[in-house]
MITI-377546 format. One record per residue (C-alpha): residue in one letter; y, x, z. Coordinates in steps of 0.5 Angstrom, whole numbers, plus 500, padded with zeros to 3 digits. Layout:
AYXZ ...
END
This chain:
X203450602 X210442609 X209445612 X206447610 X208444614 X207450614 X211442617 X208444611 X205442610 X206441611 X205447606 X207452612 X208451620 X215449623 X214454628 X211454635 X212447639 X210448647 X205443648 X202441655 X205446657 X203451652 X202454645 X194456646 X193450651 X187445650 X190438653 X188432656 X191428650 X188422652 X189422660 X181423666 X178429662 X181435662 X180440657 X173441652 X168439656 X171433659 X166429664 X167422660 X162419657 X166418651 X169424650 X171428643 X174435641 X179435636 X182442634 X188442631 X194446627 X201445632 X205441626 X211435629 X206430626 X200432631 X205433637 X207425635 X200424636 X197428641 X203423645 X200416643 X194417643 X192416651 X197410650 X193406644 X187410642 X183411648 X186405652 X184400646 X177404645 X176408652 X174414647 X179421652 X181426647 X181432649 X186436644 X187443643 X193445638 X194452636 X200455631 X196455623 X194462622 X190462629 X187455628 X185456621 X180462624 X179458630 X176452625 X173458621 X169460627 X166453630 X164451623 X161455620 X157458626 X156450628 X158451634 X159444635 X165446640 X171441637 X167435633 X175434629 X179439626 X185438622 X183442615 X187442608 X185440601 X184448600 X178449606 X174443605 X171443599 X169450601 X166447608 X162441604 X159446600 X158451606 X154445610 X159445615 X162438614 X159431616 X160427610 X164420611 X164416606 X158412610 X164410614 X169409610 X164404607 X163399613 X170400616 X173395612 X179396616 X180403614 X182400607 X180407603 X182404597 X189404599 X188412600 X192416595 X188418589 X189425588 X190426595 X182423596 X180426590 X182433593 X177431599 X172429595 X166434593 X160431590 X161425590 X162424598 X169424601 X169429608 X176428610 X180422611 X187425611 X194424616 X198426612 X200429604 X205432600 X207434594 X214439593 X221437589 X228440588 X232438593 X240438592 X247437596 X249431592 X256431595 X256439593 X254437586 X260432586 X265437588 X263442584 X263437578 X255439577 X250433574 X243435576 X238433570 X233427572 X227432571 X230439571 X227445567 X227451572 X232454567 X237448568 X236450575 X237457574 X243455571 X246450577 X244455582 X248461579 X254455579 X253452586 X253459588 X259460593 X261452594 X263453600 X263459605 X257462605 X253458601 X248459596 X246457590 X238455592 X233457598 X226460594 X220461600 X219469600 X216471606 X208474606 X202468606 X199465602 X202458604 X208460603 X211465597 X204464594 X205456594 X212455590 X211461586 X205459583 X207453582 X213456577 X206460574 X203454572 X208450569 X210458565 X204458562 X200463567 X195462571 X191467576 X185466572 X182465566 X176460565 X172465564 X175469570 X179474567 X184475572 X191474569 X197477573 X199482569 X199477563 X205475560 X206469562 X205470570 X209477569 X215471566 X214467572 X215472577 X221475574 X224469574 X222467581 X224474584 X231475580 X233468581 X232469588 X235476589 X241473585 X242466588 X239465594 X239465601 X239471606 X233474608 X230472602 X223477604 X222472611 X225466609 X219460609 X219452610 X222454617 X228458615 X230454609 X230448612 X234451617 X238454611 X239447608 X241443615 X246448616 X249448609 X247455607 X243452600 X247448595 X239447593 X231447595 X224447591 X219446597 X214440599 X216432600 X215433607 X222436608 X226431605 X223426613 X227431617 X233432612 X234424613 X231423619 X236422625 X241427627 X240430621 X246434619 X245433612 X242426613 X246422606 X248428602 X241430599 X239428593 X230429590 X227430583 X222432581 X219439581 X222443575 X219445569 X218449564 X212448558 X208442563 X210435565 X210435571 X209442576 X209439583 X203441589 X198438591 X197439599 X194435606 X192436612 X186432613 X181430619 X174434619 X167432622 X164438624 X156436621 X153439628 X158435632 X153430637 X159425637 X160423630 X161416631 X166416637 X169422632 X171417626 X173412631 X179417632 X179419624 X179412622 X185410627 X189416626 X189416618 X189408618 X196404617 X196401624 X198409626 X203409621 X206402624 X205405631 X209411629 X215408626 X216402631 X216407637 X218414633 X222412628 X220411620 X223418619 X216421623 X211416620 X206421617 X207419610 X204422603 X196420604 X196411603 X199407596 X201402601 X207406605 X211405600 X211399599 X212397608 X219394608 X220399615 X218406611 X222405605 X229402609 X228409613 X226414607 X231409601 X233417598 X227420597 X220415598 X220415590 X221422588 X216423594 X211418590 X212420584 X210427586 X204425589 X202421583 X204426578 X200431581 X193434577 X189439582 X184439576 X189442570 X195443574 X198448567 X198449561 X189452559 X183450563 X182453570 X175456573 X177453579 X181447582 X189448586 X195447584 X199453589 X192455591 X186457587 X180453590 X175459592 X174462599 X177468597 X183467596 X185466602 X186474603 X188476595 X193470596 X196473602 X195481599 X199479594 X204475597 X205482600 X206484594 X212479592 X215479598 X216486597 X219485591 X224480593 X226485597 X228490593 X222496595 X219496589 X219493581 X216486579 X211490574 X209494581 X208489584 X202485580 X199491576 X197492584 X196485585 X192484578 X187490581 X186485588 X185479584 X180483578 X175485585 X175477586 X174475579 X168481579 X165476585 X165470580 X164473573 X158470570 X156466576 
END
């Protein structure tokens, strides 16, 4: 919804980065052509959201991939919200500005169906170093749609609680193996206050759809609600949806971080680094910064899963992947740069030269079992793995679903009726108006959507 990252997703963006000179730039990446529409022979566009793990990329890529395939990339990085219309734009015009974009599970089932997606598996089939068999499965089934894979992802995340474990043991607190969010509720309200201005847990509030929407839909799921029924009756005003919320906002309002209403992936990461939080439920993806190198907290964080209630596991399902624009005249060179920048070499390349804390993990089987990856990420590769594995896109609660998604819904409107009822929650958080409010108005948003798919 890692980040971001949002990171995010990262599930949310980390913020905006500067780079080549500024936010809206688009960069030379790989050195002789300038911008889009570069004079080389062998020159492809990629498009992409300003995360740390594509900053990474944009610096290696002049040094390795063009040098060893002669292939300049020019990229164009753009913070999430405005490359996500950018991408929109381009691809569904067919364009054929940009031949690559970073897209997540949630766009590109929708693109594939739309006809705006060139197809990968072909490649992926006679690129024997690719290895797609090493892909995770969720996370290629997420990007598969009729059969056909159309985006190879960079990275991948689940979400988990994470937890000062040195704050637990001071405050004589045990945090269960696989904690209820009752449990949770219970040790938040207990850590609240261990030390100077800490509190219990740091809960996302702020407005969008990949930030509050993503972990509160997460604690829906596993309470037993769900935004639509599979006859496509919305059910926000259900009881099972109303329970969720009210235990979410409360929880949040009770025990958790300062200005809750604004606070994303990037506060309440700021929020744990500084010792404000006890404890965070957000994505996998957090836990390579909290352990990372000059890390404050680096050594005190504990991972489990994320809490439960009636489901086994509750965990989301997020990637930034590589697209293909199907009218892109490139394609060829194109995979050649999805196929390196999704591939365990990249991955290799990052950790030798970076650091293993800044590998772009959460996609390959393989990555959990390098020697250099798990030495570096010992606290938290298992929970991360487990996560990802324990993820089910296709029946993520507890009734059948009309539509794939964990902390999304996979319809092209849910972009907008995600981001109008964050609004609604965020509101709610803030104590302007009542939680019943908030989905009585939500539930009117959602059954104008339900309308549109009803019957079809």
């Amino acid at each position: 919804m890692t980040t971001r990252h949002t990171l995010m997703r990262r599930t949310a963006p980390l913020g905006a980065l500067l780079l080549c000179g500024g936010l809206l730039t688009a960069c030379g990446g790989a050195g002789g052509a300038g911008g889009i529409g570069g004079a080389a022979s062998h020159s492809i566009n990629v498009l992409m959201v300003n995360n740390p793990q594509m900053a990474d990329l944009q610096k290696l890529t002049a040094a390795n991939f063009t040098k060893q395939t002669g292939i300049t990339v020019n990229f164009t990085v753009l913070p999430e919200n405005d490359v996500r219309d950018k991408i929109t734009q381009d691809f569904s015009s067919q364009a054929g500005q940009y031949d690559v974009a970073t897209i997540s599970n949630y766009e590109t089932p929708i693109f594939a169906k739309n006809g705006w997606l060139a197809p990968l598996s072909s490649y992926a089939k006679s690129d024997t170093g690719f290895d797609q068999a090493d892909i995770l499965p969720a996370i290629q089934q997420s990007l598969t749609s009729g059969g056909q894979i159309y985006a190879e992802p960079f990275y991948g995340e689940s979400s988990f609680l994470m937890y000062r474990k040195d704050v637990f043991a001071a405050k004589h607190l045990t945090m269960p193996a696989k904690p209820t969010w009752d449990q949770v509720a219970a040790l938040a309200a207990q850590a609240d206050g261990a030390q100077p201005g800490m509190k219990g847990i740091c809960l996302r509030g702020q407005p969008g759809w990949g930030e509050v929407i993503a972990p509160l839909t997460t604690v829906v799921n596993t309470m037993g609600g769900t935004w639509f029924d599979q006859g496509w009756k919305a059910q926000l005003d259900s009881p099972a949806f109303e329970k969720a919320t009210s235990f979410y906002v409360n929880l949040v309002r009770a025990h958790g971080e300062a200005g809750a209403p604004q606070a994303g992936f990037t506060e309440c990461l700021n929020d744990m680094e500084q010792s404000k939080v006890a404890m965070w439920y957000d994505a996998t993806s957090a836990a390579g910064l909290l352990d990372g190198s000059g890390s404050p907290v680096a050594g005190k964080m504990g991972y489990v899963p994320a809490p439960v209630d009636q489901t086994q596991s509750s965990g989301w399902l997020y990637t930034w992947a590589w697209g293909l624009q199907k009218a892109s005249k490139h394609q060829d060179d194109a995979w050649k740069f999805i196929s390196w920048a999704s591939s365990k070499q990249y991955e290799n390349l990052v950790g030798t030269t970076l650091g293993w804390s800044r590998v772009p993990a959460g996609k390959r089987t393989s990555t959990y079992s390098d020697p250099g990856y798990t030495a570096a990420a010992s606290a938290f590769a298992g929970p991360t793995l487990t996560a990802l594995t324990s993820a089910d896109p296709q029946n993520p609660g507890v009734q059948p679903r009309p539509a794939p998604g964990i902390q999304f819904v996979g319809i092209p409107e849910f972009e907008d009726l995600g981001t109008q009822v964050s609004q609604q929650i965020s509101s709610a958080i803030a104590g302007q108006i009542s939680v019943a409010q908030a989905l009585t108005n939500s539930q009117a948003l959602a059954a104008k959507v339900a309308a549109q798919h009803a019957g079809q």
